[in-house]
PQR file with spaces between the fields and no chain letter, atoms N, CA, C, O and H, PARSE charges and radii, in Angstrom:
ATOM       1  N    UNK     1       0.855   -1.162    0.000 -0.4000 1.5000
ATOM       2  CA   UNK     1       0.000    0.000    0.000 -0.0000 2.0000
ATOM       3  C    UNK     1       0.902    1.226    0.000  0.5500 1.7000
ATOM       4  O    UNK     1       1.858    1.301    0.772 -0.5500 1.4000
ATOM       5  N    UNK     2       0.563    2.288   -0.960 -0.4000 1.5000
ATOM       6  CA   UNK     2       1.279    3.437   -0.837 -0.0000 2.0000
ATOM       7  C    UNK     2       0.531    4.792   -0.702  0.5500 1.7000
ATOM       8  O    UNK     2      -0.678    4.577   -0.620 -0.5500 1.4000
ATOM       9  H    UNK     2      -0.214    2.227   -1.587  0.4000 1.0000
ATOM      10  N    UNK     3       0.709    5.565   -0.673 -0.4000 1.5000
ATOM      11  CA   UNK     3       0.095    6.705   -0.382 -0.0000 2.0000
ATOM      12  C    UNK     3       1.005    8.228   -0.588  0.5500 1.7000
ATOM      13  O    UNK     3       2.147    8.355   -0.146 -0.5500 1.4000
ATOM      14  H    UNK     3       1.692    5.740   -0.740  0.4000 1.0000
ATOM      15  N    UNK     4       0.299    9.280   -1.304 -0.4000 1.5000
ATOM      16  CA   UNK     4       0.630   10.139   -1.586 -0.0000 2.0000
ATOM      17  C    UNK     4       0.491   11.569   -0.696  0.5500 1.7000
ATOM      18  O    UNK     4       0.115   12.714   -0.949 -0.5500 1.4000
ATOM      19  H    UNK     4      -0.628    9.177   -1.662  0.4000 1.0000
ATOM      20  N    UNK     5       1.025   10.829    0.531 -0.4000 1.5000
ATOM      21  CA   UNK     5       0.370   12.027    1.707 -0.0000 2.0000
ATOM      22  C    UNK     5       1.481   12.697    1.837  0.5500 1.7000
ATOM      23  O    UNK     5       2.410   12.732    1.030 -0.5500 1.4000
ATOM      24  H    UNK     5       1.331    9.900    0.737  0.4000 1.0000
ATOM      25  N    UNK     6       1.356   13.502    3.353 -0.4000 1.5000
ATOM      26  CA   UNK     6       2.922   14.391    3.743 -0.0000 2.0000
ATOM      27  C    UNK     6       3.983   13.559    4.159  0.5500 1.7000
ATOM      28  O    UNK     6       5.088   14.102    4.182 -0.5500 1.4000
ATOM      29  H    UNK     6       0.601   13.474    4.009  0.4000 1.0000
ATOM      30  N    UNK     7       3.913   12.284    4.518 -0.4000 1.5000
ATOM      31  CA   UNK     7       4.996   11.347    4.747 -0.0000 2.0000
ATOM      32  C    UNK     7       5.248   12.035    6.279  0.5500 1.7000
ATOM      33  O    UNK     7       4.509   12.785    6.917 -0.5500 1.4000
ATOM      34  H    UNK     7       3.016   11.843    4.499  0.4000 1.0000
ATOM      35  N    UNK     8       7.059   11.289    6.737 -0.4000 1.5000
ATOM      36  CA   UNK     8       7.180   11.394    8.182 -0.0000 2.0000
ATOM      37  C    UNK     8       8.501   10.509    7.900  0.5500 1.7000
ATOM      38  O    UNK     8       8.791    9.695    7.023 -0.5500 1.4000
ATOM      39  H    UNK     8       7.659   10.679    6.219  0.4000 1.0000
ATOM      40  N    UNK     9       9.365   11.171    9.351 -0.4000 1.5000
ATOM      41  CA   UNK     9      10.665   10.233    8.868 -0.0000 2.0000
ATOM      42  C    UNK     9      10.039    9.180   10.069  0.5500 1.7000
ATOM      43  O    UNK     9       9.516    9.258   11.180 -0.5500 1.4000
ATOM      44  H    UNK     9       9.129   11.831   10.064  0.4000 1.0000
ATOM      45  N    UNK    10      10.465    8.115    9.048 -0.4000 1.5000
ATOM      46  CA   UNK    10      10.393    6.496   10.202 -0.0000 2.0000
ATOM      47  C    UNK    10      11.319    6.499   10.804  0.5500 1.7000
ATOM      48  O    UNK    10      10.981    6.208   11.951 -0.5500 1.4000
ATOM      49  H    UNK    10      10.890    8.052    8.145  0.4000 1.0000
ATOM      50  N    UNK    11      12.282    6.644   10.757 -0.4000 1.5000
ATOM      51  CA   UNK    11      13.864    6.371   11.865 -0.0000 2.0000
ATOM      52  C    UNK    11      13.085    7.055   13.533  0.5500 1.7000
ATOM      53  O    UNK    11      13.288    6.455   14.588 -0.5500 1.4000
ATOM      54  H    UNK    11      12.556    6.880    9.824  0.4000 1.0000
ATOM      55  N    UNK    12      12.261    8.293   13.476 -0.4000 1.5000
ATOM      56  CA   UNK    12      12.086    9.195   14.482 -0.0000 2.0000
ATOM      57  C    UNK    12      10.662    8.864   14.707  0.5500 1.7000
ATOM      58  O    UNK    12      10.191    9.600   15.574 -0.5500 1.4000
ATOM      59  H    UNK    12      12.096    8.781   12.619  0.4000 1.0000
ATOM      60  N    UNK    13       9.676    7.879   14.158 -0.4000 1.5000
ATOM      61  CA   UNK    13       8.220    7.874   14.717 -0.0000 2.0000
ATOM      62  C    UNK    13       8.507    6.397   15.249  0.5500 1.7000
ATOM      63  O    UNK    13       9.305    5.477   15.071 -0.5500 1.4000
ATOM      64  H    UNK    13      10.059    7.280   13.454  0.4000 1.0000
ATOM      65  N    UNK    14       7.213    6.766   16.122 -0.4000 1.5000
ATOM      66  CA   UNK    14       6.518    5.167   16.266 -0.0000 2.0000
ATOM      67  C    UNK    14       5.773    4.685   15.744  0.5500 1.7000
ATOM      68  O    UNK    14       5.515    5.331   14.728 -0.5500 1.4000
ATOM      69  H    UNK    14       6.564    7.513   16.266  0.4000 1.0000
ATOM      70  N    UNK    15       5.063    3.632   15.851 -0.4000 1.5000
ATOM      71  CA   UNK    15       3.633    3.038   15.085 -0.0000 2.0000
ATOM      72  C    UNK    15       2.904    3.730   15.775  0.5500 1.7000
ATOM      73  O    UNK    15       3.010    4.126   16.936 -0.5500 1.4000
ATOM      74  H    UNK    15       5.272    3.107   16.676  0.4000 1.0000
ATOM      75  N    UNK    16       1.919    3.907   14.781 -0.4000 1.5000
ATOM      76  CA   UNK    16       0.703    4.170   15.776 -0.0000 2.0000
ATOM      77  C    UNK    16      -0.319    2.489   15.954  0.5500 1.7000
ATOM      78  O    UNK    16       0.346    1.454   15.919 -0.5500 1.4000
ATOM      79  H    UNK    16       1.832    3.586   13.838  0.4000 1.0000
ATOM      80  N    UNK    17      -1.626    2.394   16.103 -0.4000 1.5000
ATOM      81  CA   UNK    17      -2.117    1.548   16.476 -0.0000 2.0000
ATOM      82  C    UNK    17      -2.525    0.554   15.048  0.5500 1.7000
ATOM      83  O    UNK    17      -2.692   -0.650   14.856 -0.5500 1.4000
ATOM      84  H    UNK    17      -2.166    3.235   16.132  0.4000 1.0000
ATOM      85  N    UNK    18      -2.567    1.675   14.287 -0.4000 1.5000
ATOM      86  CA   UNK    18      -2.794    0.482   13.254 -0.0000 2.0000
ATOM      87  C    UNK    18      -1.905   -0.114   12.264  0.5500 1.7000
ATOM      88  O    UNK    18      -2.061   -1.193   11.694 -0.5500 1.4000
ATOM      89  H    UNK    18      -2.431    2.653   14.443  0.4000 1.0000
ATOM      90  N    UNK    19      -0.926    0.746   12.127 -0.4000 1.5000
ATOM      91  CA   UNK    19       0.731    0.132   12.148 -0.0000 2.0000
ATOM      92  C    UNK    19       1.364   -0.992   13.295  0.5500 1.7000
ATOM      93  O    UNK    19       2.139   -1.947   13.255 -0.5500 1.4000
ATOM      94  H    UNK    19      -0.799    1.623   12.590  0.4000 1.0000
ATOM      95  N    UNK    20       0.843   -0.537   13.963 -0.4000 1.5000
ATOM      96  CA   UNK    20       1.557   -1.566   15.238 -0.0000 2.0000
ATOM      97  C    UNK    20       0.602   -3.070   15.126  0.5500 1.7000
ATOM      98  O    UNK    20       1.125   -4.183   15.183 -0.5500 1.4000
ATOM      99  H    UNK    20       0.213    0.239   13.996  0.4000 1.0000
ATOM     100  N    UNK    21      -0.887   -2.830   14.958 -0.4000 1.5000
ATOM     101  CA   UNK    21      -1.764   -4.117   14.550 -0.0000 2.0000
ATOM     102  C    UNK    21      -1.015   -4.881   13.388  0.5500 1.7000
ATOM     103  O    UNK    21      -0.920   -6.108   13.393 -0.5500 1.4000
ATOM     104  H    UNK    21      -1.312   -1.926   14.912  0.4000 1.0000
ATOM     105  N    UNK    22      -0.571   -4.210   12.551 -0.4000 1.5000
ATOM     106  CA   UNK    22      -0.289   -5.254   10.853 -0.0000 2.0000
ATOM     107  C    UNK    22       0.783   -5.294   11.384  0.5500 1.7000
ATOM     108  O    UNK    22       1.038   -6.496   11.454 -0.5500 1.4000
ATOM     109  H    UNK    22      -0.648   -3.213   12.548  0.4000 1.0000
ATOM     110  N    UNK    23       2.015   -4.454   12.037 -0.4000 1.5000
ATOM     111  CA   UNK    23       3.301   -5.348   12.576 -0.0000 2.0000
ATOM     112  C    UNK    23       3.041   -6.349   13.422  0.5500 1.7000
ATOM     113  O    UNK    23       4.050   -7.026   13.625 -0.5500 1.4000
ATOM     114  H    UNK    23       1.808   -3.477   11.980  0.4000 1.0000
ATOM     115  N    UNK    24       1.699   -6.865   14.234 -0.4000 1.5000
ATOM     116  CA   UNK    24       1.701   -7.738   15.373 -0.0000 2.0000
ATOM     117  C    UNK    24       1.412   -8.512   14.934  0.5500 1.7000
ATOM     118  O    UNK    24       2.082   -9.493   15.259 -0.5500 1.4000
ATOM     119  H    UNK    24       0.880   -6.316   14.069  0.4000 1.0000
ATOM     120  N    UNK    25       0.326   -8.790   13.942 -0.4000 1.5000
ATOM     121  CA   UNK    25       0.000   -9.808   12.756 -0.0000 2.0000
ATOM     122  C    UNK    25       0.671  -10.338   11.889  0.5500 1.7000
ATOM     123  O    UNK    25       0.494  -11.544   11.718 -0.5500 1.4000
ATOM     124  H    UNK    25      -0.218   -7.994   13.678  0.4000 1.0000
ATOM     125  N    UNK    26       1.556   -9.704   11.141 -0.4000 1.5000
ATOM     126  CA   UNK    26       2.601  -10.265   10.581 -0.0000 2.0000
ATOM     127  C    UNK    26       3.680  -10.842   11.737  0.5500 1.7000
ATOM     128  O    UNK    26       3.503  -12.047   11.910 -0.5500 1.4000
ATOM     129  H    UNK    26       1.699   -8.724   11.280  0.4000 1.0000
ATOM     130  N    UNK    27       4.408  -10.463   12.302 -0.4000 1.5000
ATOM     131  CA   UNK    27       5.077  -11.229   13.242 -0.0000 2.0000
ATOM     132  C    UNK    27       4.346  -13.015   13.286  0.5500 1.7000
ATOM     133  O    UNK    27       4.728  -14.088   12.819 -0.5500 1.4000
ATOM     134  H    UNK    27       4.552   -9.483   12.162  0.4000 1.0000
ATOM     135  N    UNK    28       3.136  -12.578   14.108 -0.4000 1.5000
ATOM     136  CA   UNK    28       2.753  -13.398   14.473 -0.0000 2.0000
ATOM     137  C    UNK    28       3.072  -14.551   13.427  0.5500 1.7000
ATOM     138  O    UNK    28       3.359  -15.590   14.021 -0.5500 1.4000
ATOM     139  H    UNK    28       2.826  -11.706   14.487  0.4000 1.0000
ATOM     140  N    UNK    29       3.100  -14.649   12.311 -0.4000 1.5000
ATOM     141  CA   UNK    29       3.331  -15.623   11.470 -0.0000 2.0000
ATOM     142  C    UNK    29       4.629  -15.995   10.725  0.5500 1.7000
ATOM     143  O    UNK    29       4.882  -16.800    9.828 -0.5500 1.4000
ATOM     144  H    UNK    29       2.866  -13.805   11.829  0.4000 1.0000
ATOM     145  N    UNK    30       5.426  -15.020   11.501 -0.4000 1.5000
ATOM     146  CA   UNK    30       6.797  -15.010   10.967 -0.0000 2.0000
ATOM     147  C    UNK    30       7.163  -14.271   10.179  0.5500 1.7000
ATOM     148  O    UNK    30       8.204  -14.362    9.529 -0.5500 1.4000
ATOM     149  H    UNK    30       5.221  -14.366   12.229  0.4000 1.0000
ATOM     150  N    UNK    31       6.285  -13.358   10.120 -0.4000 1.5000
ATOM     151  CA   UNK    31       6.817  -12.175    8.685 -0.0000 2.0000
ATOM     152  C    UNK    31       6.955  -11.198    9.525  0.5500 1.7000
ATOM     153  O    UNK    31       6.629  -11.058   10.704 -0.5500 1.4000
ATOM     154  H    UNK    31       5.439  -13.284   10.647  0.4000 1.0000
ATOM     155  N    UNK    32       7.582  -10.416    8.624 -0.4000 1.5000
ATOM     156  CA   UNK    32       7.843   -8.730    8.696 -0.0000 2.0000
ATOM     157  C    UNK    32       7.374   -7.602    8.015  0.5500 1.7000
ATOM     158  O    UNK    32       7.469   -7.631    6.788 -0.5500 1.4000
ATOM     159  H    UNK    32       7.847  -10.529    7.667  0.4000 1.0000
ATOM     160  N    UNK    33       6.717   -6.268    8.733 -0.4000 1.5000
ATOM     161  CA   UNK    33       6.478   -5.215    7.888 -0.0000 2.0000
ATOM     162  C    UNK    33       7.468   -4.345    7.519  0.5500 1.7000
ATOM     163  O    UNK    33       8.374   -4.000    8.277 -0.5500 1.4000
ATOM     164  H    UNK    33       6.640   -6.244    9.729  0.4000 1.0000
ATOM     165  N    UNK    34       7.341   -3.985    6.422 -0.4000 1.5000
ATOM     166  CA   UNK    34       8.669   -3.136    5.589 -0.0000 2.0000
ATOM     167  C    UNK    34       7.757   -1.231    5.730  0.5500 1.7000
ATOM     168  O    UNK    34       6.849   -0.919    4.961 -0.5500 1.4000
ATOM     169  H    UNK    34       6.604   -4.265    5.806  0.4000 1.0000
ATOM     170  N    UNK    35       8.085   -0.639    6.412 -0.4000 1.5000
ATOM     171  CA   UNK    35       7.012    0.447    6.873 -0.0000 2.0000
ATOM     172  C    UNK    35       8.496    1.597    6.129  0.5500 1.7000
ATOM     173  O    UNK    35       9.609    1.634    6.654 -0.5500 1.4000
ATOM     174  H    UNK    35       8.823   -0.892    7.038  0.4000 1.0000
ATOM     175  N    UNK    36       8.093    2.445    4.808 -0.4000 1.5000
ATOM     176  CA   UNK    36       9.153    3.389    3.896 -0.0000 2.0000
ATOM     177  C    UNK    36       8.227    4.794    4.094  0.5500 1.7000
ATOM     178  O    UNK    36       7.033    4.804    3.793 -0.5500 1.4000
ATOM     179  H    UNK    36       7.189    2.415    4.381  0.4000 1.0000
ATOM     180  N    UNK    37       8.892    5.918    4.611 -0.4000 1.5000
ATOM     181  CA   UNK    37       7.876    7.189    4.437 -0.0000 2.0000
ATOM     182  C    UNK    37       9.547    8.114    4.577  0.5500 1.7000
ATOM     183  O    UNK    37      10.672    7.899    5.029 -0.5500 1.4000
ATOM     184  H    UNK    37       9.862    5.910    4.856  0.4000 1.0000
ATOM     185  N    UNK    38       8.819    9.178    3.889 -0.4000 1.5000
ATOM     186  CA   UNK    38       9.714    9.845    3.476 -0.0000 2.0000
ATOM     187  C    UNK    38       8.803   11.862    3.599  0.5500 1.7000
ATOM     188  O    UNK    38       7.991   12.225    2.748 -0.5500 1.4000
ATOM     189  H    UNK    38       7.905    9.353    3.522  0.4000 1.0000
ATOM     190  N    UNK    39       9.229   12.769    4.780 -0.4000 1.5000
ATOM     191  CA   UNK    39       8.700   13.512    4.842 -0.0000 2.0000
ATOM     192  C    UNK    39       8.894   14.528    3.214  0.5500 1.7000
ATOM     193  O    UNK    39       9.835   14.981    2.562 -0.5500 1.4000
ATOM     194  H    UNK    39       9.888   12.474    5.472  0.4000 1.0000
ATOM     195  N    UNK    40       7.350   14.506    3.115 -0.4000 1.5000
ATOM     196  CA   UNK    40       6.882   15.347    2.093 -0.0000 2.0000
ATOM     197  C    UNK    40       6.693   14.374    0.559  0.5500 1.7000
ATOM     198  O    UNK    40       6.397   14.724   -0.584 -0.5500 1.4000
ATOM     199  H    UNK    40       6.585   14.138    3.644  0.4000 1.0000
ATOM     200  N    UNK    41       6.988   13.144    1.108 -0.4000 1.5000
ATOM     201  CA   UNK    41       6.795   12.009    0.133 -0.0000 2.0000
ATOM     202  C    UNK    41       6.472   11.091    0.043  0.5500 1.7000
ATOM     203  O    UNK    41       6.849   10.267   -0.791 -0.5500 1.4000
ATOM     204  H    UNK    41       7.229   12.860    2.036  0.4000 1.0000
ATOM     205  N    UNK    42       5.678   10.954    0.873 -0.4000 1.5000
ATOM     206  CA   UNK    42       4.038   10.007    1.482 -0.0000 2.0000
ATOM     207  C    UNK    42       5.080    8.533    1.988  0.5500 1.7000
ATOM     208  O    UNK    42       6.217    8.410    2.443 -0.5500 1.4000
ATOM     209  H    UNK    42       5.373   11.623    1.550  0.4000 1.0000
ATOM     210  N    UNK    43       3.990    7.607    1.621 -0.4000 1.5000
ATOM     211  CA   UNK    43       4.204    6.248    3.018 -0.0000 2.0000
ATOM     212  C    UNK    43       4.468    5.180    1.956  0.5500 1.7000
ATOM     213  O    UNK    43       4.087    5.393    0.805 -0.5500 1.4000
ATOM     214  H    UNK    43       3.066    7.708    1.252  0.4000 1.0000
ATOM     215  N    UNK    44       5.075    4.084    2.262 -0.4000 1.5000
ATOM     216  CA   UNK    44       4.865    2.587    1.668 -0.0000 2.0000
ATOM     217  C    UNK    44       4.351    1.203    2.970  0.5500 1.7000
ATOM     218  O    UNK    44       5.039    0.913    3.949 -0.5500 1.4000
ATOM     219  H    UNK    44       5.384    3.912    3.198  0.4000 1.0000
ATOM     220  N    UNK    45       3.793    0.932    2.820 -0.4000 1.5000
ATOM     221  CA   UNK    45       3.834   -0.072    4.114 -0.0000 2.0000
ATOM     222  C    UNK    45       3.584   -1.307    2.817  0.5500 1.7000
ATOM     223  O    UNK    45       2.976   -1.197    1.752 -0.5500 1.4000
ATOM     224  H    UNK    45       3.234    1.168    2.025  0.4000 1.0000
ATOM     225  N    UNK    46       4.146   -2.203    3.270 -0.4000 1.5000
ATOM     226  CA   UNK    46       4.165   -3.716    2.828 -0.0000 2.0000
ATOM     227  C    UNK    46       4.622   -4.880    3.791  0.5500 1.7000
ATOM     228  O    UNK    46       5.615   -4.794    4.514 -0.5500 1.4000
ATOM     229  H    UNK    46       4.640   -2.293    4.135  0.4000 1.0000
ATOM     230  N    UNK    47       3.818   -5.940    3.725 -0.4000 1.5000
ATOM     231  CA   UNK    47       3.758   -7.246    4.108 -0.0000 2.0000
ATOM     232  C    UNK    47       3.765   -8.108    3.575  0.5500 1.7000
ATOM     233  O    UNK    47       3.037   -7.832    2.622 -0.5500 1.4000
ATOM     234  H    UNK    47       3.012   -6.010    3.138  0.4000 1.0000
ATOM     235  N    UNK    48       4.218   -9.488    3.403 -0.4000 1.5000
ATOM     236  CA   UNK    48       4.197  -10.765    2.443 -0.0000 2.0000
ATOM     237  C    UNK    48       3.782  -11.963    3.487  0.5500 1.7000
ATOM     238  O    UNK    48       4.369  -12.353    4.496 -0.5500 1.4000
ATOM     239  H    UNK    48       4.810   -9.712    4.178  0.4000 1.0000
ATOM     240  N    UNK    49       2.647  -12.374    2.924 -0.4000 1.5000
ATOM     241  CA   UNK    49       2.135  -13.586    3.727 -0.0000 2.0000
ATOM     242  C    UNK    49       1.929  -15.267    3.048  0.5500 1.7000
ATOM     243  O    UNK    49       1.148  -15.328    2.098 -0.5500 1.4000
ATOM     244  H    UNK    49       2.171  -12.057    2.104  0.4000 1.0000
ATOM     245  N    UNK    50       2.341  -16.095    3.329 -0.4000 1.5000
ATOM     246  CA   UNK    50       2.210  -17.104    3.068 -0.0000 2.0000
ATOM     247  C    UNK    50       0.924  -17.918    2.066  0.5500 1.7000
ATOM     248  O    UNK    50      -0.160  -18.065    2.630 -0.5500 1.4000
ATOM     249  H    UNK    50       2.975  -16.046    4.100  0.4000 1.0000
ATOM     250  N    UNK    51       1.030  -18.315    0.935 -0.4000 1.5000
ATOM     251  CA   UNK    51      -0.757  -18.799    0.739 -0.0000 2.0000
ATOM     252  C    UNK    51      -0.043  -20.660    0.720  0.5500 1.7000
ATOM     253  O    UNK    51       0.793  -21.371    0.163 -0.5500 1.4000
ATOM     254  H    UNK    51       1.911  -18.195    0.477  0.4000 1.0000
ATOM     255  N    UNK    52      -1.209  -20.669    1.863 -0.4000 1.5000
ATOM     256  CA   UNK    52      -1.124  -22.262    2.502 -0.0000 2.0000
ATOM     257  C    UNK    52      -0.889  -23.333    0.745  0.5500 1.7000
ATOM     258  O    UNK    52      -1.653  -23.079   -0.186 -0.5500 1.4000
ATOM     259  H    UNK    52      -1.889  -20.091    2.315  0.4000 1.0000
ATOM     260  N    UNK    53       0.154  -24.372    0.593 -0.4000 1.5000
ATOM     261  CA   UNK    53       0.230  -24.933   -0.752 -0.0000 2.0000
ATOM     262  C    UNK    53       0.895  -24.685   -1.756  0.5500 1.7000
ATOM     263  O    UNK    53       1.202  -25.417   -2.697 -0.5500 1.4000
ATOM     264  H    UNK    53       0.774  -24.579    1.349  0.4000 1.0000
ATOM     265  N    UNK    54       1.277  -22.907   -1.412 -0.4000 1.5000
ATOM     266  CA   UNK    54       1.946  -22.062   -2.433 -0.0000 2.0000
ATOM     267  C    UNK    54       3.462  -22.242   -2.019  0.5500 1.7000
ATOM     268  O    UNK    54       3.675  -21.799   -0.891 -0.5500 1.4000
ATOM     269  H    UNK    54       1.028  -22.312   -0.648  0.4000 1.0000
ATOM     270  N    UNK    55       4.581  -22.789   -2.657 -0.4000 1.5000
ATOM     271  CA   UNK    55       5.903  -22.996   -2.860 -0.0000 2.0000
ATOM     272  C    UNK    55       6.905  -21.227   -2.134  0.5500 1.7000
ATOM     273  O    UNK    55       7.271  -20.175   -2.660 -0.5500 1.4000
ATOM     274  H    UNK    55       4.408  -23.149   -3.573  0.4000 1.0000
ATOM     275  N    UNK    56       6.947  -21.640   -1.153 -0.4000 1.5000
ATOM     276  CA   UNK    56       7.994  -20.220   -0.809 -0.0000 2.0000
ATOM     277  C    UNK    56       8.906  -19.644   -1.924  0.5500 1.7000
ATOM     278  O    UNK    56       9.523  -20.403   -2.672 -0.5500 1.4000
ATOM     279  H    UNK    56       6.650  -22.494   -0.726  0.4000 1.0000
ATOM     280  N    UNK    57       8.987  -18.274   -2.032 -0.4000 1.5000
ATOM     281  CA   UNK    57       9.494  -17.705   -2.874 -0.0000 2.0000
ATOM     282  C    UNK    57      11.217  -17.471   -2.088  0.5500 1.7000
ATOM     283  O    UNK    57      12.101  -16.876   -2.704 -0.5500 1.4000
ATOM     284  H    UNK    57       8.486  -17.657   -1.425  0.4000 1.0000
């Protein structure tokens, strides 16, 4: 998901709650969120999840 907002440096924020939900969820399954924002150059958040059958990449 990306977004064309005001952005924010990540090194200096925290999650907020619904950042912190999709990082707790992903964990939970062994993954990781890749959370990219760049002030004045909006957000990237991405996750990669498993499909049960599907050959790991």
């Amino acid at each position: 998901m990306v977004d064309d907002g005001v952005g924010f440096d990540a090194g200096e924020a925290t999650y907020g709650t619904g950042l912190q939900g999709i990082a707790d969820r992903l964990s939970a399954l062994g993954r990781e969120m890749d959370l990219r924002s760049t002030p004045g150059a909006g957000t990237s958040v991405r996750g990669e999840l498993p499909i049960m059958g599907a050959p790991e990449r």
